[in-house]
N, C-alpha and C positions, 0 to 999 in steps of 0.2 A: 504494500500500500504506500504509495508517495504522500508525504510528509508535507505540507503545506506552512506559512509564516504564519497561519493562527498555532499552531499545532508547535510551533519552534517559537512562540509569541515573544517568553518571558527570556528566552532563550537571547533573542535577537536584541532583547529591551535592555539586557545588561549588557551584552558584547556592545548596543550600541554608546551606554555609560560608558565603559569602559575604553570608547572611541576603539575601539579594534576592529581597523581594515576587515578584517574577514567575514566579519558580522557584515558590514555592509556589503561586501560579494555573495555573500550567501543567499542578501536579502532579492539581488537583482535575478540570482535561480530557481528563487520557492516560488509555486502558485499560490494564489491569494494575498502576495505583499501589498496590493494596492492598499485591498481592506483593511489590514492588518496598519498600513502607516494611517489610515483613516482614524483608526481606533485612538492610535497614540496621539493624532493633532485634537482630538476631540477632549481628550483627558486634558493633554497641554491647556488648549483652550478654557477646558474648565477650572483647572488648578490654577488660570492667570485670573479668572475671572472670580474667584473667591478670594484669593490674595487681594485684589482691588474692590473687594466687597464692601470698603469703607468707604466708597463713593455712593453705593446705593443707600447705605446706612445714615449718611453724611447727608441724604438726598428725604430722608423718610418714608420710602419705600416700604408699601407691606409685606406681610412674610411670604404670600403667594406668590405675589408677583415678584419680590426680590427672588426666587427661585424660579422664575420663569426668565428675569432680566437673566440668571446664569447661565442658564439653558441657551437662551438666544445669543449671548454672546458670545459661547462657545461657538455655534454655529455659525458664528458671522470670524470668528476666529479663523474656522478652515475656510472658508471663500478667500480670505485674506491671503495664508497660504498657497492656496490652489494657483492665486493671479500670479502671486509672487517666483514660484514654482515657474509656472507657464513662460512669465517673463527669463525666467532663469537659462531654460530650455531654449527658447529663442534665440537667446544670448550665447549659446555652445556650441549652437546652428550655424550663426553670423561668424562664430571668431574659430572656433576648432573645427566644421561642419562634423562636427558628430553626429551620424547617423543613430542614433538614441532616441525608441519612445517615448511620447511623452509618462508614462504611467512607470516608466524607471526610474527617472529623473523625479516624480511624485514618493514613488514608495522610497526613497533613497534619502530624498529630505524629510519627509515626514518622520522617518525615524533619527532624521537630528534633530530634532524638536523633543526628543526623551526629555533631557533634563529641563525642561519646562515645566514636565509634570507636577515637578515640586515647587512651583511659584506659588503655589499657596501660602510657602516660610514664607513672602516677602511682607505678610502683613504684621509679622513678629515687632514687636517693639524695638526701636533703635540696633535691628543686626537687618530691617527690610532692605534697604539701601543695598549694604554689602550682598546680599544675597541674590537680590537681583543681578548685579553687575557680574556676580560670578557665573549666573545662571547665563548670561547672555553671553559670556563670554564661552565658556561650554556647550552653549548652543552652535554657535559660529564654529569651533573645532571642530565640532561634530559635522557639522555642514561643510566646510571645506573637504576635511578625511573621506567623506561622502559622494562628493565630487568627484574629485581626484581617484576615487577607485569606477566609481560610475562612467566617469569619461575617460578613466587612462590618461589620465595629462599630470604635468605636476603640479604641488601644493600649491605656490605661489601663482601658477595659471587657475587651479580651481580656487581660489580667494579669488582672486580678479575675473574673473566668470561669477559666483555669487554677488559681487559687491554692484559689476554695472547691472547684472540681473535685479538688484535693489535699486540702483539709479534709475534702470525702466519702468519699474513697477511704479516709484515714485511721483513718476513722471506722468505715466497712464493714469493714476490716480487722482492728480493735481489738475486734469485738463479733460481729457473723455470720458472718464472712469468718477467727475464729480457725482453724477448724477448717482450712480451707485454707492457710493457714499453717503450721499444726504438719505439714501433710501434708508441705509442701516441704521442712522442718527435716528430716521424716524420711526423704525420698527422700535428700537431701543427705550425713547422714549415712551412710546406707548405701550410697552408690554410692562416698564415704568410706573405710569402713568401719570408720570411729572415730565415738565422737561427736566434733565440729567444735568445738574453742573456739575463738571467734570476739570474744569482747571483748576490747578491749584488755589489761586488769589479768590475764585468763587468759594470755593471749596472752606477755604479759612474764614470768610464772610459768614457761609451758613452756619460753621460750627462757633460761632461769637454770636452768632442770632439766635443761638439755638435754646438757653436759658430766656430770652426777650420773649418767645414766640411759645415757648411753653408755658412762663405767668400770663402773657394776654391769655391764654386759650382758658387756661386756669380761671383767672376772670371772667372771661367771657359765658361760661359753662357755671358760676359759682353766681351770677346773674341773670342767667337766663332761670336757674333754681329759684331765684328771689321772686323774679318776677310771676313767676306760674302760680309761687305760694300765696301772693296778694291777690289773683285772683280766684 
């Protein structure tokens, strides 16, 4: 019976922590890698989106819906990748003409996106910062070593293959690719059901407003009592 990348899942998930070339060669031979990098960008995605859950929190978000904001942004997670990906591919086409599917080049990044998994540490009190930055940089390793066996080229050619494949994505995203963006702002919001601030300078506003807005309400509700009782 042929062994499949669900079947090798956990397998591939540490060889891919572990940044070992082979894991990623292994991953371009199993059936089922697409799925399989799908699973891991979806975790990613979720584990970034719970890490940054103090935006929802920050926002008042109810508990349904802050659990459906997760859900969705996990999903708006992998399209991100997917374009990013795509643009990547392109990019390998244009400068090496690697004759490379696209869904190699998918299963191949998705499984650099492991140590994302664990973005969830970044909402840790004063180690989030470092943790991210390590995550991202561990992401990238893993992305280039990825490359580089996926393409057959060397390190410093798959870094610079990843990097303008981010300039194009950037750039798609910044101009044609608007429209699809305000879309996700606006699924976000509304599965929300607030608009979302999400910058930091917003962000520090609401949580200074946030004792103002809970005595008004206190207020508001310890008066609307008084009144009901007079009549």
């Amino acid at each position: 019976m042929t062994q499949t990348a669900l079947d090798k899942f956990w397998e591939l998930v540490f060889g891919a922590i572990a940044l070992n070339p082979e894991a990623f060669r292994l991953i371009q031979s199993l059936p089922q890698a697409s799925k399989a990098a799908l699973y891991i960008v979806l975790i990613a995605g979720f584990s970034q989106a719970v890490g940054q859950g103090m935006v929802l929190f920050v926002n008042r978000v109810k508990p349904l819906r802050f659990l459906l904001s997760l859900l969705i942004a996990s999903v708006l997670f992998v399209f991100t990748i997917l374009f990013w990906t795509l643009s990547t591919w392109l990019v390998s086409l244009v400068l090496f003409n690697a004759n490379i599917p696209y869904n190699v080049i998918w299963s191949t990044l998705g499984f650099a996106y492991v140590p994302l998994m664990f973005s969830f540490l970044v909402a840790l009190p004063y180690l989030g910062v470092p943790i991210q930055v390590l995550l991202s940089i561990w992401t990238l390793l893993a992305f280039v070593i990825g490359l580089h066996v996926a393409l057959d080229v060397g390190v410093w050619q798959a870094l610079w293959c990843g990097v303008l494949g981010w300039v194009v994505f950037q750039i798609v995203q910044r101009t044609i690719g608007r429209p699809v963006a305000n879309l996700g702002k606006w699924l976000s919001n509304t599965v929300a059901g607030t608009h979302l601030v999400t910058d930091i300078q917003g962000v520090e506003q609401l949580l200074q407003a946030g004792p103002q807005i809970l005595r008004r309400n206190h207020r508001t509700k310890t008066g609307n009592r008084g009144d009901n009782g007079r009549v």
